[in-house]
N, C-alpha and C positions, 0 to 999 in steps of 0.2 A: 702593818697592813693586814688586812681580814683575808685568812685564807679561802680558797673559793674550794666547794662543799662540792666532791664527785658524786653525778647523779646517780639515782639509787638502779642499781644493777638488774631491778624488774623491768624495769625501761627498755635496757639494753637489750634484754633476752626477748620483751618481746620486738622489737625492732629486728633483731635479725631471726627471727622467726618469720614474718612477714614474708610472702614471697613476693619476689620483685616483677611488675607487672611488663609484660613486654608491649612495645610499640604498637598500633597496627602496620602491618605492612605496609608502605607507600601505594598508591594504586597507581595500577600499569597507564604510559601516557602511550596515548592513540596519535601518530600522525597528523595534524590536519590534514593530509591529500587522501584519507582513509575514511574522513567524514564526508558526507554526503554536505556538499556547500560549505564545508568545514566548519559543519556545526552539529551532524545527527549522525549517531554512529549503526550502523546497520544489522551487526553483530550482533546486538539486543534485542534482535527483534525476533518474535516466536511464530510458527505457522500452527495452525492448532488442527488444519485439513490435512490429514495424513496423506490423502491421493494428490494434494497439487504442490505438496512440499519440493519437489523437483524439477517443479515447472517453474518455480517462482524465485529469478534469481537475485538473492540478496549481496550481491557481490562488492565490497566496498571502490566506490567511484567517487571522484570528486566533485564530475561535471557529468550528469547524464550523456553525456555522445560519444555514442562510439562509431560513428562517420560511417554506419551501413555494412559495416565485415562481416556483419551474419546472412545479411538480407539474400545473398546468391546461395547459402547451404538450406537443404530440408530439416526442416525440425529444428534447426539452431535458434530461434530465436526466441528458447527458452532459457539461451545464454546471454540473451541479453538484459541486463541489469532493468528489473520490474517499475523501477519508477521512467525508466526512460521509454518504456512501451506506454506510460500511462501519458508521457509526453508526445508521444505518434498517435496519439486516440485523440487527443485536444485539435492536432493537428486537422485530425479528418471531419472533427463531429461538425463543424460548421457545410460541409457539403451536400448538395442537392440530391436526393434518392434519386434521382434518372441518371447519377455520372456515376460513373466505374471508376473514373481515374482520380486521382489525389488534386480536383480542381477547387476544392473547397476556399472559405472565405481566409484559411490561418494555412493554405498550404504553403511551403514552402518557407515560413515563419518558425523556422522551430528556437532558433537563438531567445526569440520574443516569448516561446510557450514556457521556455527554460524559464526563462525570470518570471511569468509567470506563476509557473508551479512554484520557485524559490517563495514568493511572496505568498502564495497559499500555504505553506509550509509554516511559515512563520505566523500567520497569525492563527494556525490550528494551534502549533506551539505556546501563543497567546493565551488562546482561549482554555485548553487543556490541562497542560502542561505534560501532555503525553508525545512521545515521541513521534512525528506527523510518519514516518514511517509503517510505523503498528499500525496506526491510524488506516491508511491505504491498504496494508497486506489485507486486516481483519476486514475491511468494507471490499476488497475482492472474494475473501471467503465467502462473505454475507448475499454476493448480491451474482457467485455465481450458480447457475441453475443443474440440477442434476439430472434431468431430462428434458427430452424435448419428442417431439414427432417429424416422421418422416411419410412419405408415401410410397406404398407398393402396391402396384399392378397384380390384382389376379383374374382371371376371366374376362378380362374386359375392363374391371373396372378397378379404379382408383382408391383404394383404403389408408386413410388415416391409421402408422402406428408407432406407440409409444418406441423408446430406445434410448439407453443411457449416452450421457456427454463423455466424451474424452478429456483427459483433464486439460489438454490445450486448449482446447474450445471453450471450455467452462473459463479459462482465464480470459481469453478472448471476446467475449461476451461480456463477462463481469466490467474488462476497462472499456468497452464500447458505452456499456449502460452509463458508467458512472460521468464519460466526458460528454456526454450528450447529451445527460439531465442535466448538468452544469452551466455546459453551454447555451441549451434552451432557456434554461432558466432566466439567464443574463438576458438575453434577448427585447428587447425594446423594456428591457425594468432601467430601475431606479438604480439596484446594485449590479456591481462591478461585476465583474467576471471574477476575479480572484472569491469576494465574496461569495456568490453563487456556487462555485466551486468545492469551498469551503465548508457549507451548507449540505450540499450533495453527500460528501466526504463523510461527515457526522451521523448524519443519517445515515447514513451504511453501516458505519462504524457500529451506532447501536440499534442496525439492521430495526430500523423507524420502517413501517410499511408507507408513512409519509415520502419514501425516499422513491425517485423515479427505478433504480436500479434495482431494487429490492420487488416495487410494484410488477417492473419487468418480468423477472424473475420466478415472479410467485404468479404470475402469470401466464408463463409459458408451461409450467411445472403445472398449472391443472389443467391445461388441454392437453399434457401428457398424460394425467390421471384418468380422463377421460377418452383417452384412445387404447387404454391396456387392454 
């Protein structure tokens, strides 16, 4: 038999010369009850407005509801999770300017805005493939206003004047704009509410002055320019 021939010893050397390449780390598993509809993780998400980074809570929830534990303290209701305020704005934007109270056409609907917004969600995710989250924080950035006017009395008379927003209010404003261009929009159209919704969102997102919230926005901000 034909003896078998040891490979030539330059081989070897460089073989273990070679350094051995490590793994990547696994990546960390998230929860499903830590995703948002256990599909969008919130962690990821960046706020690029230094003043409303604290107002805007990215707090990981599975179901937007949190059954109104904030609604009786001041000021807490910056603790509640930012996409389930933008589900309390849906709630009200169908109601008639002469009511005060939450008499609106989707009051009291909020199980239904839930799935909803899920379904807006999803097809931003569609169309993007950006996390519908980013999507919302960045079109609240966009479309909220950094002043506005107020009126003060002097001598008699009534003056128009400029004065900045509070970051609460600028949040507050921002999701009012964006559920009530959405919703107007839907209104005796073709498209769906989720779609309309969807629309709105985008528009924000890349702050389109096509966008009602934006239009708002950039609107109230020049008759503050004009009252300084």
């Amino acid at each position: 038999m034909a003896e078998e021939t040891p490979p030539p010893t330059e081989d070897i050397e460089a073989a273990a010369a070679e350094p051995e390449t490590e793994a990547p780390p696994p990546e960390p598993h998230i929860p499903p009850d830590l995703l948002l509809f256990g599909k969008w993780d919130s962690t990821e998400v960046e706020i690029q407005d230094v003043g409303l980074h604290r107002y805007i809570s990215l707090k990981p929830v599975l179901i937007p509801h949190t059954s109104g534990r904030h609604s009786h303290k001041r000021f807490h209701k910056s603790n509640v999770p930012i996409v389930e305020r933008f589900v309390n704005k849906l709630l009200n934007a169908g109601r008639r300017k002469d009511k005060r109270t939450r008499t609106g056409k989707g009051a009291g609907k909020k199980a239904h805005a839930i799935s909803v917004l899920k379904r807006v969600f999803e097809m931003i995710d569609f169309r993007t493939g950006i996390n519908p989250l980013q999507v919302l924080v960045t079109a609240i950035e966009n479309a909220a206003p950094a002043e506005e006017t107020t009126r003060i009395s002097y001598g008699g008379m009534a003056y128009p004047r400029s004065v900045d927003v509070s970051p609460q209010r600028r949040i507050d404003l921002a999701l009012k704009y964006l559920a009530v261009g959405g919703v107007r929009a839907a209104h005796k159209s073709a498209k769906s509410i989720e779609e309309c919704v969807v629309d709105e969102l985008l528009l924000a997102y890349r702050n389109d002055p096509s966008s009602f919230a934006v239009a708002r926005k950039e609107e109230r901000e020049r008759v503050a320019r004009s009252a300084r």
